[in-house]
C-alpha positions as CSV (number, residue, x, y, z in Angstrom):
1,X,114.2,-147.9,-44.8
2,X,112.6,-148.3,-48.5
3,X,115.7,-148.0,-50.0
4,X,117.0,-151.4,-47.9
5,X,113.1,-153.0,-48.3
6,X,114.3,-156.1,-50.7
7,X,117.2,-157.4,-48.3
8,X,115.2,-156.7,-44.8
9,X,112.2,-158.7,-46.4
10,X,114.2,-161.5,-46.4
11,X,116.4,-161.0,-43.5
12,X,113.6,-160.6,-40.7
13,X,112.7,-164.2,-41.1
14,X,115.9,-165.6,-42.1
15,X,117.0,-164.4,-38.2
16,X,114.1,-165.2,-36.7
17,X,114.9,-168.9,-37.6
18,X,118.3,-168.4,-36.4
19,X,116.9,-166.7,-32.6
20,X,114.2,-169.2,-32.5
21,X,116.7,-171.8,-31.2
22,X,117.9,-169.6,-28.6
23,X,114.5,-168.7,-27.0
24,X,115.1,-172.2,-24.9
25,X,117.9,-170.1,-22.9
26,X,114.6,-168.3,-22.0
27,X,111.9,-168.2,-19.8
28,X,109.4,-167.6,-21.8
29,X,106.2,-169.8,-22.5
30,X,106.1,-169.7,-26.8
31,X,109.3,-168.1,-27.4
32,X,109.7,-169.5,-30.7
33,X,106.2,-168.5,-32.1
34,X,106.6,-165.1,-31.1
35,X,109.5,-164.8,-32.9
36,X,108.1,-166.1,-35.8
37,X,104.7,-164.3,-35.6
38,X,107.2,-161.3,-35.2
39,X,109.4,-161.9,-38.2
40,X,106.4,-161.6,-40.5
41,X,105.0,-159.2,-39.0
42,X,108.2,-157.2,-39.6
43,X,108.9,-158.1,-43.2
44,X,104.9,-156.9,-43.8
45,X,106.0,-153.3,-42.2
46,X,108.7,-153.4,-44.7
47,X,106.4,-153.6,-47.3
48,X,104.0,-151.4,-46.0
49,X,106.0,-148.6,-45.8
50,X,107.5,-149.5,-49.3
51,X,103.6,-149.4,-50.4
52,X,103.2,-146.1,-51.9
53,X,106.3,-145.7,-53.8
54,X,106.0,-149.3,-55.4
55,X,102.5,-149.2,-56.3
56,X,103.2,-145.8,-57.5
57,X,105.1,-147.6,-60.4
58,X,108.9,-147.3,-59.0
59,X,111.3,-150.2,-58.8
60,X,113.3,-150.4,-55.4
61,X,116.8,-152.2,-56.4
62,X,119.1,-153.3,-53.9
63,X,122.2,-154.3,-54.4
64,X,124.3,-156.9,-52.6
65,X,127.7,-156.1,-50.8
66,X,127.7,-152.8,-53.2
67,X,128.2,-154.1,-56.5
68,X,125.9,-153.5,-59.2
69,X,124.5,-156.4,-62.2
70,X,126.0,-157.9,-64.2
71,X,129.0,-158.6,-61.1
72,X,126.6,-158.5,-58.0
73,X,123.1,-159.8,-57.5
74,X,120.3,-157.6,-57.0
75,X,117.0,-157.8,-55.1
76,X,114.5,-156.0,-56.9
77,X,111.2,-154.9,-55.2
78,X,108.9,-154.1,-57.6
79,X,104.6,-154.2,-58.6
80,X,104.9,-157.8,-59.3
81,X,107.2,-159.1,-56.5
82,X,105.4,-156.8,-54.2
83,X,102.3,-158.2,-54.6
84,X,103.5,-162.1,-54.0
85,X,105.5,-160.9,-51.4
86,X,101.8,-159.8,-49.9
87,X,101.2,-163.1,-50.8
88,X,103.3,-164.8,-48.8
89,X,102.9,-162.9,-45.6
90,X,99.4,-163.2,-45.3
91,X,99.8,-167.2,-45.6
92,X,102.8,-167.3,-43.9
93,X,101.0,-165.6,-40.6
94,X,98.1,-168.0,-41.0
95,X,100.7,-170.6,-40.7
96,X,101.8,-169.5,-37.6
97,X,98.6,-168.6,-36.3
98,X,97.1,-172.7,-36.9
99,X,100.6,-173.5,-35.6
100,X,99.9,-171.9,-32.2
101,X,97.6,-174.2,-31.2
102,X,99.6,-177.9,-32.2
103,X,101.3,-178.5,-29.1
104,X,104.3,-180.2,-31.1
105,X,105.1,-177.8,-33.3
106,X,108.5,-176.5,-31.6
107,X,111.6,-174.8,-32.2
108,X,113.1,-176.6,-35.0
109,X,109.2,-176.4,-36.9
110,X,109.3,-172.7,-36.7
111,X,113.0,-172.3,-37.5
112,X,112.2,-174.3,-40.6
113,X,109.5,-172.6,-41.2
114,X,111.0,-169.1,-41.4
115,X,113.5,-170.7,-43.3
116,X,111.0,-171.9,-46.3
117,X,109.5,-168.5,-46.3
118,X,113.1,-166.3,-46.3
119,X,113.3,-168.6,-49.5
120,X,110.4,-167.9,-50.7
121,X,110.9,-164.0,-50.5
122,X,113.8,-164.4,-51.6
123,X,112.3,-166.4,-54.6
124,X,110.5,-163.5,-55.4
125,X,112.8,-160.7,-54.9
126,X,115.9,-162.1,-56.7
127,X,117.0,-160.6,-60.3
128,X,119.6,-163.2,-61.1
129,X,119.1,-166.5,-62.6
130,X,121.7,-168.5,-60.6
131,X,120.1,-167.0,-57.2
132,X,116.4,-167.9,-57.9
133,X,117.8,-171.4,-58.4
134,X,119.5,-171.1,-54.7
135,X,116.5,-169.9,-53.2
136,X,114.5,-172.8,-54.7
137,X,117.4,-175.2,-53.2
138,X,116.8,-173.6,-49.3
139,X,112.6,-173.6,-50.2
140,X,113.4,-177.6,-50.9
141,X,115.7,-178.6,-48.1
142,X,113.6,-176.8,-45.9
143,X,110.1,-178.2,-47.3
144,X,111.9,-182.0,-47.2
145,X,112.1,-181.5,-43.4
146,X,109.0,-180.2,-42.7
147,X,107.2,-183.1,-45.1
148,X,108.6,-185.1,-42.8
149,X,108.5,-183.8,-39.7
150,X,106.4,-186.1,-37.7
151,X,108.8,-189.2,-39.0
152,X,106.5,-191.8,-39.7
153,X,107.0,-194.0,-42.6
154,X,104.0,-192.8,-44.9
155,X,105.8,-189.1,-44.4
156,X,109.1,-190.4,-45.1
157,X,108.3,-192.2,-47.8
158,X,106.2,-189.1,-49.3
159,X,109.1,-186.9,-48.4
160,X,112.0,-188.8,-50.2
161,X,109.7,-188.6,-53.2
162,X,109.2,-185.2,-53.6
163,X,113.4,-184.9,-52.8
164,X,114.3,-187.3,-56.1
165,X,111.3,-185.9,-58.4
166,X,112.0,-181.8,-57.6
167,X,116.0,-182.2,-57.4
168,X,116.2,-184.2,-60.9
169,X,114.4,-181.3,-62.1
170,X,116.6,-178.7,-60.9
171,X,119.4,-180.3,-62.7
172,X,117.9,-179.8,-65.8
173,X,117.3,-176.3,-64.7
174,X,120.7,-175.6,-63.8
175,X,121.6,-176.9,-67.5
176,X,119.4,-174.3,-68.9
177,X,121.0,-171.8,-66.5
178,X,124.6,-172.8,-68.2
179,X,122.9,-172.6,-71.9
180,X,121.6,-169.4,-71.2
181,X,124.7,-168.2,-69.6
182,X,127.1,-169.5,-72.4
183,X,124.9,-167.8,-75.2
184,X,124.3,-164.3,-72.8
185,X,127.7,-163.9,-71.0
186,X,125.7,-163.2,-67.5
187,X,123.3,-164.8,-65.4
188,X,121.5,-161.3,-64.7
189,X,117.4,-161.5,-66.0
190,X,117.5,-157.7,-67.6
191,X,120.6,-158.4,-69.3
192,X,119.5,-161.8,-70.8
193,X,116.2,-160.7,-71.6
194,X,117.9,-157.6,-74.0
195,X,119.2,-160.4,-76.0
196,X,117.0,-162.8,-75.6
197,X,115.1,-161.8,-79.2
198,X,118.7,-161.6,-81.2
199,X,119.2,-164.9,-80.3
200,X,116.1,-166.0,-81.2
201,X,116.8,-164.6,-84.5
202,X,120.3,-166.7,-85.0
203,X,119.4,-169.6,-82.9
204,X,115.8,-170.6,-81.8
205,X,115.9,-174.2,-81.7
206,X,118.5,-173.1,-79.3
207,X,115.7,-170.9,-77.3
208,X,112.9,-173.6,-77.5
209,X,115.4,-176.1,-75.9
210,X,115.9,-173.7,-72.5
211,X,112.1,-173.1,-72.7
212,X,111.4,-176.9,-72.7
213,X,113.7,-177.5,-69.7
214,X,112.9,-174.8,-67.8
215,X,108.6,-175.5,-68.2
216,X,109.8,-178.7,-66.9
217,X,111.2,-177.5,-64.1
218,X,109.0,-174.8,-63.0
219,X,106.2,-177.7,-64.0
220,X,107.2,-180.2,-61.5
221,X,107.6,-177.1,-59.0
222,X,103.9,-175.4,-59.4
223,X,102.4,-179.5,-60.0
224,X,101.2,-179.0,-63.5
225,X,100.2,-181.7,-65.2
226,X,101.4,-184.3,-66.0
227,X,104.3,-183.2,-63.4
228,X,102.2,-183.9,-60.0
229,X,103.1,-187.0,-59.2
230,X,104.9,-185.8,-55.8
231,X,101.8,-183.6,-55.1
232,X,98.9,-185.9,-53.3
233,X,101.7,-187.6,-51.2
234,X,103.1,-184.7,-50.1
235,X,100.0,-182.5,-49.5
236,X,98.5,-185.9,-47.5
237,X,101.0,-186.9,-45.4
238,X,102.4,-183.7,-44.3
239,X,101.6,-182.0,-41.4
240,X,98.6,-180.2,-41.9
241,X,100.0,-176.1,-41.8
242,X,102.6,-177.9,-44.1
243,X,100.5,-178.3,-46.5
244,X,99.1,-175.0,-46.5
245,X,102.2,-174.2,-47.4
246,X,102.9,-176.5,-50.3
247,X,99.7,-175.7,-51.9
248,X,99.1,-171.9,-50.4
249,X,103.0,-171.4,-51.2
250,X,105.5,-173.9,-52.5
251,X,103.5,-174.6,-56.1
252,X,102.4,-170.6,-56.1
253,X,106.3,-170.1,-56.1
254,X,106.7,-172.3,-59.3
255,X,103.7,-169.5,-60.9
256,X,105.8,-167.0,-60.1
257,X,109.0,-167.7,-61.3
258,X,107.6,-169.3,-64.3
259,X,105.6,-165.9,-64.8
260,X,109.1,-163.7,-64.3
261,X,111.3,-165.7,-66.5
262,X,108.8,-166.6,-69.2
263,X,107.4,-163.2,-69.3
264,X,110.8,-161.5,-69.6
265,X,112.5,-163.7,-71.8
266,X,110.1,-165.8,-74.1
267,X,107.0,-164.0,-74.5
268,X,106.4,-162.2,-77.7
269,X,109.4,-164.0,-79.1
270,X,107.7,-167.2,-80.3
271,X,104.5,-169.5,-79.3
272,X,105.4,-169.8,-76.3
273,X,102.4,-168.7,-74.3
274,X,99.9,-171.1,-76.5
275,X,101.9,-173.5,-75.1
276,X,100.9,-172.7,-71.4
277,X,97.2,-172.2,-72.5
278,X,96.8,-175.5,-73.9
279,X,98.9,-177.2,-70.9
280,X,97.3,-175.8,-67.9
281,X,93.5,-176.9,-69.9
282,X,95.6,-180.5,-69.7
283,X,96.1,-179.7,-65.9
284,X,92.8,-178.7,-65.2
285,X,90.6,-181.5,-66.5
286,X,93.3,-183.7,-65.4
287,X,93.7,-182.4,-61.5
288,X,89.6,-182.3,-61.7
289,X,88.8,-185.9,-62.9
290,X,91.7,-187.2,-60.6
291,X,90.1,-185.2,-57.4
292,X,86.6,-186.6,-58.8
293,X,87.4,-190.3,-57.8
294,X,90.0,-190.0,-54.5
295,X,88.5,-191.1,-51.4
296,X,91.2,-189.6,-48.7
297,X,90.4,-185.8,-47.9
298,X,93.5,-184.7,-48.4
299,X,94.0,-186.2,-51.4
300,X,90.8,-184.7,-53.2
301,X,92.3,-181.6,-51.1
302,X,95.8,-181.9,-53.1
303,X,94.2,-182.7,-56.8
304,X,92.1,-180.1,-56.1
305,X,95.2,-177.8,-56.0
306,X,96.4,-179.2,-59.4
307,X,92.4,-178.5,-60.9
308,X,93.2,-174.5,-59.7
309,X,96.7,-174.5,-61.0
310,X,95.6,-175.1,-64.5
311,X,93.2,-172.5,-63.9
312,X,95.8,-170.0,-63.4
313,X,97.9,-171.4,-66.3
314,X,95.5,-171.0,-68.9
315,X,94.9,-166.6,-68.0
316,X,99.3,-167.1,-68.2
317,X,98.7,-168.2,-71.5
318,X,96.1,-166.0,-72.6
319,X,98.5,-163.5,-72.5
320,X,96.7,-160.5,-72.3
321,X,95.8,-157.8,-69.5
322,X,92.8,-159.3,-68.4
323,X,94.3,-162.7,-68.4
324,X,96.9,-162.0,-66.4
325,X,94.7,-160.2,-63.9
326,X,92.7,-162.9,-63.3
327,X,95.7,-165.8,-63.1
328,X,97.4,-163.8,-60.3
329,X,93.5,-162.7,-58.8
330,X,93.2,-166.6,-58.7
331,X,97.0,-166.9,-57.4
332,X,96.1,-165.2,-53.9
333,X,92.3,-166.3,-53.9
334,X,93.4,-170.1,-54.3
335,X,96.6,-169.5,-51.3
336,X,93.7,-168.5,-49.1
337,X,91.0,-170.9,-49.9
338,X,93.3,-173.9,-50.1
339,X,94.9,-173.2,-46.9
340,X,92.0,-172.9,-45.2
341,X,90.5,-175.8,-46.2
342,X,93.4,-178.0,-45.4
343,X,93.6,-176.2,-42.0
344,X,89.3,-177.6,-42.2
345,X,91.1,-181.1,-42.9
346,X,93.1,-181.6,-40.6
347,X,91.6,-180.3,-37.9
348,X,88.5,-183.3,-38.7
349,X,91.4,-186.0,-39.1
350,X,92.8,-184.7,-35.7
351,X,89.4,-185.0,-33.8
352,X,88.5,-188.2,-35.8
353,X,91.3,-190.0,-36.7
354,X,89.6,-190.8,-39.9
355,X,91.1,-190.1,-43.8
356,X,88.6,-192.0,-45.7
357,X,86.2,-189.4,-46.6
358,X,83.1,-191.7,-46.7
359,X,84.1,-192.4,-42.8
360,X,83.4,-188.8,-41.7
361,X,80.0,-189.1,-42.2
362,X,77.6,-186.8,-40.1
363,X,81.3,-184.9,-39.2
364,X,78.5,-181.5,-39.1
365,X,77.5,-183.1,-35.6
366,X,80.5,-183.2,-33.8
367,X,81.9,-180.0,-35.5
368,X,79.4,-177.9,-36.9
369,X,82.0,-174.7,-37.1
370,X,84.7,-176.3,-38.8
371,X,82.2,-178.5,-41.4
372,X,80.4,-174.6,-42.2
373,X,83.5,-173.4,-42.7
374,X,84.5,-176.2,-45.1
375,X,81.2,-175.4,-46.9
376,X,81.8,-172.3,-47.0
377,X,85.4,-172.6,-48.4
378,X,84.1,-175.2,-50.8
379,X,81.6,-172.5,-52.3
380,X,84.4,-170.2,-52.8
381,X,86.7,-171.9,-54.5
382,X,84.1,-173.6,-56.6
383,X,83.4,-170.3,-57.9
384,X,80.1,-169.2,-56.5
385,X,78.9,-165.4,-56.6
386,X,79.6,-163.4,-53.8
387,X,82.7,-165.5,-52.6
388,X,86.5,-164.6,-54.0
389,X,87.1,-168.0,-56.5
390,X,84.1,-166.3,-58.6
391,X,85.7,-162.7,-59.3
392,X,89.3,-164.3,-60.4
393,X,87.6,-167.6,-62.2
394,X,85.2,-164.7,-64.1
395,X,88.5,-162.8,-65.4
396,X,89.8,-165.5,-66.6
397,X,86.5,-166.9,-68.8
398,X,86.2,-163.4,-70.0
399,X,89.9,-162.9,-70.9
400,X,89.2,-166.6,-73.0
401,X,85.6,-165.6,-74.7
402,X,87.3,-161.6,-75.3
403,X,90.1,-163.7,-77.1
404,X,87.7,-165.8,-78.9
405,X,89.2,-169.3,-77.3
406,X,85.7,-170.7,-76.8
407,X,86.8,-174.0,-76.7
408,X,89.3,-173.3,-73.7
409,X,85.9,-171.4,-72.3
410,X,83.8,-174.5,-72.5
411,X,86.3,-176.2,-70.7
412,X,86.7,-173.6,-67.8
413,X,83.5,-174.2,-67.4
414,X,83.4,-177.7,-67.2
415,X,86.6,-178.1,-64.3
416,X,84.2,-176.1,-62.9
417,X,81.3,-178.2,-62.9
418,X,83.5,-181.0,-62.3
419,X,85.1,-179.0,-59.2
420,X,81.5,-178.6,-57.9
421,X,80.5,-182.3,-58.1
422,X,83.3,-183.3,-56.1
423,X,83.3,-180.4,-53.5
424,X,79.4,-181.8,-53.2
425,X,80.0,-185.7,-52.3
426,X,82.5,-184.2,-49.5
427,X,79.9,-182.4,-48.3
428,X,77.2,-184.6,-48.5
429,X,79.3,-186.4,-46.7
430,X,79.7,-183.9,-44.3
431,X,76.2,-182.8,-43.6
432,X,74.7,-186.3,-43.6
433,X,72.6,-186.7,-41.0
434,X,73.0,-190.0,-39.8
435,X,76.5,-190.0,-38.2
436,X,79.4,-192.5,-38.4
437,X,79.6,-195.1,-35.9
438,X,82.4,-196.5,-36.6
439,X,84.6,-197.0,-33.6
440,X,88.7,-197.4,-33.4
441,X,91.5,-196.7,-30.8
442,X,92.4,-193.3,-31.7
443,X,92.4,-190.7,-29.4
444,X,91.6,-186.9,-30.9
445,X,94.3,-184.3,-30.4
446,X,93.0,-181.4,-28.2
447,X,92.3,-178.6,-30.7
448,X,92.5,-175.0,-29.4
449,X,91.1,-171.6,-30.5
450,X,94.3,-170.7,-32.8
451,X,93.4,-173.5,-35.6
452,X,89.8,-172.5,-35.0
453,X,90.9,-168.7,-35.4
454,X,92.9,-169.5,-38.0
455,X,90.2,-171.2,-40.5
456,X,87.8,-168.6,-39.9
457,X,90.3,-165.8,-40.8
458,X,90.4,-167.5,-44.4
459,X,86.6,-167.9,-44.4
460,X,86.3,-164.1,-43.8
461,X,89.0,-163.3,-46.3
462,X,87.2,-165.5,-49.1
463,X,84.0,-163.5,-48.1
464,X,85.5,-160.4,-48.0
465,X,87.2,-159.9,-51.3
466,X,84.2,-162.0,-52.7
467,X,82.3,-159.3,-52.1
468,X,84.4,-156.4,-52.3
469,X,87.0,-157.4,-55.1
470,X,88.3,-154.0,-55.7
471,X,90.0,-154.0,-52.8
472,X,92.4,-156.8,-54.6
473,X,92.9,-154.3,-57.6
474,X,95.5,-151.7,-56.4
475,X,97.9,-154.3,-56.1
476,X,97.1,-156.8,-58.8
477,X,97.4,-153.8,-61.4
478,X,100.9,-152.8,-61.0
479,X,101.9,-156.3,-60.9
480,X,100.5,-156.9,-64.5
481,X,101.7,-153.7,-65.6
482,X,105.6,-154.9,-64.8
483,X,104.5,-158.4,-67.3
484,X,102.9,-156.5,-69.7
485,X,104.5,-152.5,-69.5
């Protein structure tokens, strides 16, 4: 089965959203989530049996309908898309598992849903240019759906937003697709990144051009700064596993295909990576300060996301072992936290009916598990010892003060401070004891033990790798070897 690992990875839930559909033909109570839940748990056996040899250091190619690169497109499964295929699957079940208990989320949600995260392995499996930009077309179409899912206008409206902004990108990125193509002759990533450096040498204004367009694309996709502008309406308004899987998923998948291609083709062939350090700093104060004033939770929730991203972009522009270490360390630490504490969100917007976060005052009261485990969440990806942000946000600091980029240090340290104060006022908030009064005609959603479940899973993950970060290592290491070999 290793040999066929890349296309079953993406084939198990590409079905599943395909069978999902048919489970109304029958009798069975939550056919559709089982088929999900099933899916995933099929594509992680697939990569649990391809384990050994990958981590071992060997690449598992795959090779569509027979025919080998530069004429056929290949899947490749190696350290580095192994490890965000883990990435995926772990926030991908924790999708389904919140989903379980929200009574509306149906057939066409979980077909949908499957379909966004076929993309996304496929996103991380593919070795040819013109693919990755196919997958990122199914990751859209799918996402706009699912943005939108409960049709009201504020969804709608946040939806057709994030359609225009991402699909004017990938224009651009298909031009840098057909520059690329006319100056290589193939649209294969190994073969373009052997002459990537000659034509540097003859043309480089040429390079920088393709560079520009595709940091602008890739940009707009991960929400770096300032690129965002589709992120706080989207994360808001969507339904609430939704967005845990923009921001657990959709922006990771701009970090990773920014990471493949700019790794592979720029990197060590001009200043190209001081370029990302000094952009994701931009990110980070930027996505900090913005978070700082918003007074929705979701909103803080989605600026919040941008704050981390540039995080992750500055140990991507470092450039060096430990640097990358920590950025991807971060990468899965932020998919967990994140999720979990929109999964926090939405489950206190359900019971309340309340987005303002000055109007869930005294929330502890009335839901003293889910407002811990916001706290709790809060501390993590704040940075605090003992919780998983602090073991990926220290890498990163010490990859910038072993570099001798104090400045970029200082200002680490200040998004975090920053991060802190306005992870406090929602708690504050939170844990104040006098609680709101303020009375409207809403009537809370019943909330079952799956979201509950759910939320506590991410707390225990954050706790557990906090504490134990070695366990992270074995897979973080061969994934940074296949950047930097």
């Amino acid at each position: 089965m290793a040999e066929h690992a890349p296309i079953l990875i993406i084939v198990f839930p590409l079905l599943a959203a395909f069978l999902t559909h048919l489970t109304k033909y029958v009798k069975l109570e939550r056919g559709a989530e089982l088929v999900a839940f099933a899916s995933m748990l099929a594509s992680l056996s697939v990569l649990v049996i391809s384990a050994p040899a990958v981590l071992a250091g060997r690449v598992i190619s795959y090779n569509i309908g027979g025919w080998t690169a530069p004429l056929g497109i290949s899947l490749v499964l190696d350290g580095f898309s192994f490890f965000f295929c883990i990435v995926i699957v772990v926030i991908g079940l924790l999708l389904i598992l919140y989903s379980l208990g929200v009574y509306l989320y149906a057939r066409r949600y979980y077909s949908l849903l499957l379909i966004a995260l076929s993309a996304l392995f496929g996103i991380a499996l593919t070795r040819d240019l013109f693919n990755l930009y196919v997958f990122f077309e199914i990751l859209a179409v799918s996402s706009y759906v699912l943005i939108a899912y409960k049709r009201r206008p504020r969804t709608l409206k946040a939806s057709f937003r994030y359609l225009m902004i991402t699909e004017s990108a990938w224009v651009f990125f298909l031009l840098a697709i057909a520059m690329l193509y006319g100056l290589t002759g193939t649209l294969n990533m190994d073969g373009i990144a052997q002459k990537i450096p000659m034509i540097y040498q003859s043309s480089p204004y040429s390079l920088f051009i393709i560079f520009s367009i595709m940091l602008v694309a890739f940009g707009i996709k991960c929400g770096m700064a300032p690129l965002h502008s589709w992120i706080p309406e989207a994360h808001s308004q969507a339904p609430t596993p939704v967005s845990g899987l923009l921001s657990g998923l959709i922006l990771k998948a701009g970090i990773f295909a920014m990471l493949r291609v700019f790794y592979l083709f720029f990197v060590g062939v001009g200043p190209f990576s001081t370029i990302l350090l000094y952009v994701g700093l931009i990110t980070l104060l930027f996505g900090a300060l913005m978070a700082l004033v918003q007074d929705e939770l979701k909103k803080l929730l989605a600026y919040s996301s941008i704050n981390q991203i540039g995080f992750i972009l500055v140990g991507i522009g470092i450039g060096t072992t430990l640097g990358l270490k920590g950025a991807l360390f971060h990468l899965l630490n932020h998919a967990i936290m994140k999720t979990g504490l929109f999964f926090c969100a939405g489950i206190i917007i359900s019971q309340t009916g309340f987005w303002k976060i000055e109007r869930l005052r005294g929330v502890y009261k009335r839901m003293p598990g889910v407002a811990i485990s916001f706290f709790l969440l809060s501390l993590a990806i704040v940075g605090i010892p003992f919780f998983n942000g602090f073991a990926s946000k220290l890498l990163v600091i010490l990859a910038t003060l072993k570099q001798m980029y104090y400045i970029p240090g200082i200002i680490l340290l200040l998004g975090i401070v920053i991060s802190a104060a306005y992870y406090f006022k929602v708690l504050r908030i939170f844990f104040n004891p006098e609680e709101s009064r303020e009375v409207h005609d809403f009537v809370p959603r019943p909330v079952g033990p799956f979201e509950h479940f759910a939320v506590y899973l991410c707390v225990v993950f954050c706790v557990v790798i906090g504490i134990f970060p070695g366990i992270i290592f074995p897979i973080l290491e061969p994934a940074v070897k296949v950047l930097l070999p």
